[in-house]
C-alpha positions as a Markdown table, in Angstrom:
| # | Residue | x | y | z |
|---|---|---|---|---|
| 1 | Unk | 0.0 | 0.0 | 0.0 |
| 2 | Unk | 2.6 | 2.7 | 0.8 |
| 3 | Unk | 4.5 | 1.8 | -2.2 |
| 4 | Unk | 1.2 | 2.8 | -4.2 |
| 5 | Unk | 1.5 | 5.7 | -2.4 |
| 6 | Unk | 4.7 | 6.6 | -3.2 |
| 7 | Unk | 4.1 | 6.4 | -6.7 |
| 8 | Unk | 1.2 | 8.2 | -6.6 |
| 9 | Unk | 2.8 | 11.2 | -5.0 |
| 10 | Unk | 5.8 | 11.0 | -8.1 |
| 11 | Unk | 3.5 | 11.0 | -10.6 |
| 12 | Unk | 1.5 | 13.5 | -9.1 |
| 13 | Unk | 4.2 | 15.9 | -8.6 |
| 14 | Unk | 6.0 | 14.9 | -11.5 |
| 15 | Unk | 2.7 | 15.5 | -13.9 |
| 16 | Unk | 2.1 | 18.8 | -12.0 |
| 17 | Unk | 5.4 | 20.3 | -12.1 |
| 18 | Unk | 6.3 | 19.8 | -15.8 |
| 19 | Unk | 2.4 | 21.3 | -17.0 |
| 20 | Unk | 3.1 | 24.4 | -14.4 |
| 21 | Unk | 7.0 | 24.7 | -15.8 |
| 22 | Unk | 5.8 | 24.5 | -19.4 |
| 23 | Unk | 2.6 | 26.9 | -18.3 |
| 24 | Unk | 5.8 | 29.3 | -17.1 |
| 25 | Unk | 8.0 | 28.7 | -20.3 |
| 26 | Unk | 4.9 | 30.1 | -22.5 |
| 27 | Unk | 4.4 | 26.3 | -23.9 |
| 28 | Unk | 1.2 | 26.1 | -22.7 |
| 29 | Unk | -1.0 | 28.2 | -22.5 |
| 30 | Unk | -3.3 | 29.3 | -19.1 |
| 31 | Unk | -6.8 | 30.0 | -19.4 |
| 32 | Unk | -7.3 | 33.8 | -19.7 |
| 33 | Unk | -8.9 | 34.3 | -16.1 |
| 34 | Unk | -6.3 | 31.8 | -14.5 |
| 35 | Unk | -4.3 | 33.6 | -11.6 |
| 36 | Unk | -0.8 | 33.7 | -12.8 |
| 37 | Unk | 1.1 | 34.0 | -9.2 |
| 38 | Unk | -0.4 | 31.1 | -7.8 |
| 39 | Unk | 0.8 | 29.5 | -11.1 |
| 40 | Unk | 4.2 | 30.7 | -10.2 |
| 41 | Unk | 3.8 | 29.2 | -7.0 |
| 42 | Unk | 2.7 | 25.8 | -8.0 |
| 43 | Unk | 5.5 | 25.9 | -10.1 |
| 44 | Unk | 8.3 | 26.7 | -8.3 |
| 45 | Unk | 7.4 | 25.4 | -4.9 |
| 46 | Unk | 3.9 | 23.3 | -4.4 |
| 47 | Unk | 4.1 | 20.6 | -7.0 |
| 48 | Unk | 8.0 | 20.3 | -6.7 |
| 49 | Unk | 7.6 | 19.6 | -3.3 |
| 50 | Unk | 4.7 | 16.4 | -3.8 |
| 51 | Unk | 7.3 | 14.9 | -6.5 |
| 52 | Unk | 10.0 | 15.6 | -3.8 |
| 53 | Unk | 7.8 | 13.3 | -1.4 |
| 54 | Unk | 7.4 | 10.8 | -3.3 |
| 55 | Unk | 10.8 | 10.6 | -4.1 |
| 56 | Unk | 12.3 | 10.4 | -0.8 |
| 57 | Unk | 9.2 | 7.8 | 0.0 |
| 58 | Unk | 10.7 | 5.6 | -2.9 |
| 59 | Unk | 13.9 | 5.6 | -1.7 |
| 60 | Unk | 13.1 | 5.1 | 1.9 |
| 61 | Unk | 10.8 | 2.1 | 0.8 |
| 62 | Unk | 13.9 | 0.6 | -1.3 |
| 63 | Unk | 16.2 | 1.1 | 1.5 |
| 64 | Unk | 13.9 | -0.6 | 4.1 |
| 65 | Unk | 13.4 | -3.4 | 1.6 |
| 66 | Unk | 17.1 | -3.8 | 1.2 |
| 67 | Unk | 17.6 | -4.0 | 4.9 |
| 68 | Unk | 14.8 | -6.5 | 5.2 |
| 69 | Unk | 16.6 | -8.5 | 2.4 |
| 70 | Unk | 20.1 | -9.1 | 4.5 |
């Protein structure tokens, strides 16, 4: 179950971060009323942060497995 988690969270942030980068790089475009600091925000800090999560969830979960292992 936490693995699923972990996963989750990755692909979450991962999906997230790259749509608000390219949202910043002008690659896609935002809907005309969207509020463009809270875009910045998601960008740069929010959605980095849930891939970040993830992340270090994966590689605790790998670790643990490992120890479990020998």
């Amino acid at each position: 179950m936490t693995w699923t988690e972990a996963v989750i969270l990755t692909g979450y942030g991962f999906v997230l971060t790259v749509a608000e980068l390219l949202v910043q790089a002008d690659a896609i475009q935002p809907a005309a009323h969207a509020d463009h600091r809270a875009l910045e925000w998601h960008a740069y800090l929010w959605d980095p942060w849930f891939l970040i999560w993830g992340i270090l969830v994966l590689i605790a979960l790998r670790q643990s497995n490992a120890e479990i292992s020998n």
